[in-house]
C-alpha positions in Angstrom: -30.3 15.9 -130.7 -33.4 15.0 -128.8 -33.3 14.6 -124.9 -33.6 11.0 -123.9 -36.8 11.7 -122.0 -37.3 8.1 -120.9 -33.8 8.2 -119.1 -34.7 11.2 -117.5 -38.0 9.6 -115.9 -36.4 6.2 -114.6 -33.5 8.4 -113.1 -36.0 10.6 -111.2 -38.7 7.5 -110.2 -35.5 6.1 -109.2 -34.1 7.9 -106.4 -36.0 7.4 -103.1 -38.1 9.8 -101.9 -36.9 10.3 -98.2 -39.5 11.6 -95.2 -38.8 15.2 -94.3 -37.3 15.2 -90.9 -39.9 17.5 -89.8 -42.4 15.4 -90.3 -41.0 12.4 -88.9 -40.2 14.5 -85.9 -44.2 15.4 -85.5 -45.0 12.0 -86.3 -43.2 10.7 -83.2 -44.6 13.6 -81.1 -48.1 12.4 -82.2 -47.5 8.5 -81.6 -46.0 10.2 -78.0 -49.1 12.5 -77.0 -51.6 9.4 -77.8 -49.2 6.8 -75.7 -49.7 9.6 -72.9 -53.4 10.2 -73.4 -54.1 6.4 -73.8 -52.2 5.7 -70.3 -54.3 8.5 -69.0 -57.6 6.9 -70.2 -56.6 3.8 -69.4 -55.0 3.5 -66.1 -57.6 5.2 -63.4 -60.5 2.7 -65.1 -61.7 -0.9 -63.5 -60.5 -3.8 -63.6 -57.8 -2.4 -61.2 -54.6 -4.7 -61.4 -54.0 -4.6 -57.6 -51.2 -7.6 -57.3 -49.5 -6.4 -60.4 -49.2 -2.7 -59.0 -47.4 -4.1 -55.7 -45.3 -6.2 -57.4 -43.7 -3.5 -60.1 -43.4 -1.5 -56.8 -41.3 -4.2 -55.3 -39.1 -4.5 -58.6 -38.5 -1.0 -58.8 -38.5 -0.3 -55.5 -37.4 -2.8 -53.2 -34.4 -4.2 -55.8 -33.3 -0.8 -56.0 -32.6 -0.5 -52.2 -29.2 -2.1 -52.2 -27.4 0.3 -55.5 -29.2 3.2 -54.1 -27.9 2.7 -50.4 -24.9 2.4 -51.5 -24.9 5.4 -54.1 -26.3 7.9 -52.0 -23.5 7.0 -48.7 -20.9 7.8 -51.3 -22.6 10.7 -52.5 -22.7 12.8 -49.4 -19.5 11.3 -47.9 -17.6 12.8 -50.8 -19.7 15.6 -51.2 -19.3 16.8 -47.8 -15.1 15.9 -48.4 -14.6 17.7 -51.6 -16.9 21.0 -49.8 -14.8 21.3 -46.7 -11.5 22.7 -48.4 -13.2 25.4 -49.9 -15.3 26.1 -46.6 -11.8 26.1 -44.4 -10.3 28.9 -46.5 -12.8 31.2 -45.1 -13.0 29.2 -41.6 -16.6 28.5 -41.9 -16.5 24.5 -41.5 -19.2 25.0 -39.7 -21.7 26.1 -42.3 -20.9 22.2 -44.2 -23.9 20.7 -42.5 -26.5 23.7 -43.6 -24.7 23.2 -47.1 -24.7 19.7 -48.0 -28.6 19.8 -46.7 -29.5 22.1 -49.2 -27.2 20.7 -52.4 -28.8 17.1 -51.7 -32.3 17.9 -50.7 -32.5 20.5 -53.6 -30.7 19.1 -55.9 -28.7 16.0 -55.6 -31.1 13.5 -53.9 -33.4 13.8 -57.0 -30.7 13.7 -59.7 -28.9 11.1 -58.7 -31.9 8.8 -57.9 -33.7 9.2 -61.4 -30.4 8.5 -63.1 -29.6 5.5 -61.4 -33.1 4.5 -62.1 -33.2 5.4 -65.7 -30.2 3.2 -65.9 -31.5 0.6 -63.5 -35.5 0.6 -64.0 -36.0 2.2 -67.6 -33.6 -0.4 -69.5 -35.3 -3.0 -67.6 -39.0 -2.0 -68.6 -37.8 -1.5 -72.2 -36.1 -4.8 -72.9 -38.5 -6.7 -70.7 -41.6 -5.1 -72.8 -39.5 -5.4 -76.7 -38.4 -8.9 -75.9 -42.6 -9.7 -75.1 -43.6 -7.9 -78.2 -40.5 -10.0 -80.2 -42.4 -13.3 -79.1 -45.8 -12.1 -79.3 -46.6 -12.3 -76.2 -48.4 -8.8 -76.3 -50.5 -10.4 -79.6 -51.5 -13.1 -77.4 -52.5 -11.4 -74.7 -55.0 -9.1 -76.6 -56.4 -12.1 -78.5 -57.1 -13.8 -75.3 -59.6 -10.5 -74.4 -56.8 -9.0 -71.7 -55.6 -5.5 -71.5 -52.1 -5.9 -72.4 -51.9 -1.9 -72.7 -53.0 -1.5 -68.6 -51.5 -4.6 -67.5 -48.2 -4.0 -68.6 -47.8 -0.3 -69.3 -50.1 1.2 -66.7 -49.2 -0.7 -63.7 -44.9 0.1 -64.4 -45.7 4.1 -64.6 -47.5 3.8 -61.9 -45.0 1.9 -60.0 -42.3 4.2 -61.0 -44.4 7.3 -60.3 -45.2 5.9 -56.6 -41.9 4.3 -55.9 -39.1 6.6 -57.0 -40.2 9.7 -54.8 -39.9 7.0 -51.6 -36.6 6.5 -53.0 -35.5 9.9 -53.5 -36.1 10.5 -49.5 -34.7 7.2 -48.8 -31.6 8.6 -50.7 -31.7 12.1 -49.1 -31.7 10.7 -46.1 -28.3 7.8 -46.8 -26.3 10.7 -48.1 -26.8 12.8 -44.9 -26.1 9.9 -42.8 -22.4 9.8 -45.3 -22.0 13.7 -44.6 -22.5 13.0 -40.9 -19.7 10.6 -40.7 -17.6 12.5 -42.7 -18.6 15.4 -40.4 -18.1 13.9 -37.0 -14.7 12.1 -38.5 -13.3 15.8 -38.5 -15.1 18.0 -36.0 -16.4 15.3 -33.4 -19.9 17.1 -33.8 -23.1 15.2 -32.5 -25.5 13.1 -34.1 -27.9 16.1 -33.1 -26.0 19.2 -33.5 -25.4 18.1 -37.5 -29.0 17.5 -38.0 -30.0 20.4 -36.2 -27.6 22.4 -38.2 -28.5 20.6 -41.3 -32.5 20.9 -41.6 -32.6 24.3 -40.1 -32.3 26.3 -43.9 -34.1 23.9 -44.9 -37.9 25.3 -46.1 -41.5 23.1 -47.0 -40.8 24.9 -50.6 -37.8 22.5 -50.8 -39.2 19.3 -49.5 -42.3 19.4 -52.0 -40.1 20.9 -54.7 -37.9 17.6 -54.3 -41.0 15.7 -53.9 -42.2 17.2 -57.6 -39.1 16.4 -59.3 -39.2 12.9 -58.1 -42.8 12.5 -59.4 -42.0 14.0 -62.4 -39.2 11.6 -63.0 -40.7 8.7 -61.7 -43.4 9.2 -64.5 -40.9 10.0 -67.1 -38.3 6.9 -66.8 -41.5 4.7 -66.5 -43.3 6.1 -69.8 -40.5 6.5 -71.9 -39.3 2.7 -70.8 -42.3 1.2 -71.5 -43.1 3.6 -75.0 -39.8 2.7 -76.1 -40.7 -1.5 -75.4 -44.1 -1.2 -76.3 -43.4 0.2 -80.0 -40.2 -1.7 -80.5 -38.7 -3.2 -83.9 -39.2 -6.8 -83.9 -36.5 -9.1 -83.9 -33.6 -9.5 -81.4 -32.0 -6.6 -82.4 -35.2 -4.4 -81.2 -34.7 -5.3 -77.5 -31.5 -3.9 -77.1 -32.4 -0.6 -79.1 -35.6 -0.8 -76.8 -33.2 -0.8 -73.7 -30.4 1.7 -74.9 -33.4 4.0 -75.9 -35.0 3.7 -72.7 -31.5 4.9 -70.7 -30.5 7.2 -73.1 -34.0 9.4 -73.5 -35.0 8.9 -69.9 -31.3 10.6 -68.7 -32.3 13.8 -70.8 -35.6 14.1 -70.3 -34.5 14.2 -66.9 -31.8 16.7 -67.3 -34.5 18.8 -69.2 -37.0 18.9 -66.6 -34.5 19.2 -63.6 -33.5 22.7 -65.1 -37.5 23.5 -66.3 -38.5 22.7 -62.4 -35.9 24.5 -60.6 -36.9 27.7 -63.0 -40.0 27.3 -61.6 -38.7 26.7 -58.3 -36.3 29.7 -58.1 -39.6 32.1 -59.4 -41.5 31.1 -56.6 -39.0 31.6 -54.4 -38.2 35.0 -54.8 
């Protein structure tokens, strides 16, 4: 009996041919390393959008003032709380200010900021950007001989790159104030004694390596908020995959390069 050799050729023509994951995988870190490079290009070159600068700043910045307040109070009340049991059992209380100094300038200052803003700033930036590019906005915009790609995605990273390091201090500085009460609710020590106690382990290798985290993540949440809106699916189901991609990626990126930078950190000071 012959084989049925047309069967064989519509069976085979007729499975899909799927994209190796590999490949898809490069692909996206291609369309990735020209989004960087094109914001690069793009974002240090006239016509400088001054206004628009200064206002992302106030949306990211400014708005942000009121959740991160509140966060970072909390933080180092209850740090400070759930640290003092521990400390007590060996009857150095006393060491809690030099402690919680070091755990929020070092660690939890920068952490907690670029979460709250990858959650706050980066599913704003994504939806804002997908639901612009679902109306064609973005089409419009380069038809009418305007930058769309520096207007909208140069001046948010650069916002986010500028304002999150202000916030990261801002918070440093809230959740000391909550350790202080905390502090002074116990002991009764002084507004001066804490601090004095507090920034005295404190080293310039600290300060700027929380200053490079924030920078880091500032750039991060802003270019993966506005990749993700910028190259999103059309339709009304694209903005909220835009936003929930912008959260989700920023949060491990973030994770990622907090234990990459305090490698780095930890080599240098040795």
């Amino acid at each position: 009996m012959k084989p049925d050799y047309n069967n064989v050729l519509t069976e085979e023509t007729a499975k899909p041919k799927l994209p190796s994951r590999f490949s898809v995988f490069f692909e996206d870190i291609y369309l990735v390393y020209r989004f960087i490079l094109r914001f690069f290009k793009e974002a240090f070159l006239p016509p400088y959008e001054f206004k628009e600068f200064v206002r992302q700043c106030y949306e990211v910045g400014y708005r942000s003032f009121p959740l991160i307040t509140l966060t970072g109070f909390i933080t180092g009340l209850v740090f400070t709380k759930q640290s003092r049991p521990s400390l007590a059992e060996f009857g150095a209380t006393s060491w809690i200010p030099s402690l919680v100094s070091i755990a929020i300038f070092r660690a939890l200052a920068p952490l907690v900021t670029a979460l709250i803003a990858a959650g706050k700033v980066g599913s704003s930036i994504g939806a804002e950007l997908a639901s612009m590019k679902v109306t064609e906005q973005i089409d419009a915009m380069e038809v009418s001989a305007t930058k769309p790609f520096k207007f909208l995605v140069c001046m948010r990273v650069l916002a986010t790159t500028v304002s999150i390091p202000i916030l990261v201090m801002y918070t440093a500085l809230v959740s000391m104030l909550g350790a202080f009460v905390n502090v002074t609710t116990n002991e009764g020590t002084s507004f001066k004694a804490f601090f004095q106690d507090a920034f005295e382990p404190l080293s310039f290798l600290d300060i700027n390596t929380s200053l490079v985290k924030s920078i880091v993540f500032g750039f991060t949440i802003g270019m993966v908020g506005c990749y993700q809106g910028f190259n999103s699916d059309k339709g009304t189901e694209g903005v909220g995959k835009a936003a929930n991609s912008a959260v989700v990626l920023g949060m491990f990126l973030v994770f990622v390069e907090e234990v990459v930078i305090v490698q780095i950190s930890g080599f240098f000071r040795t």
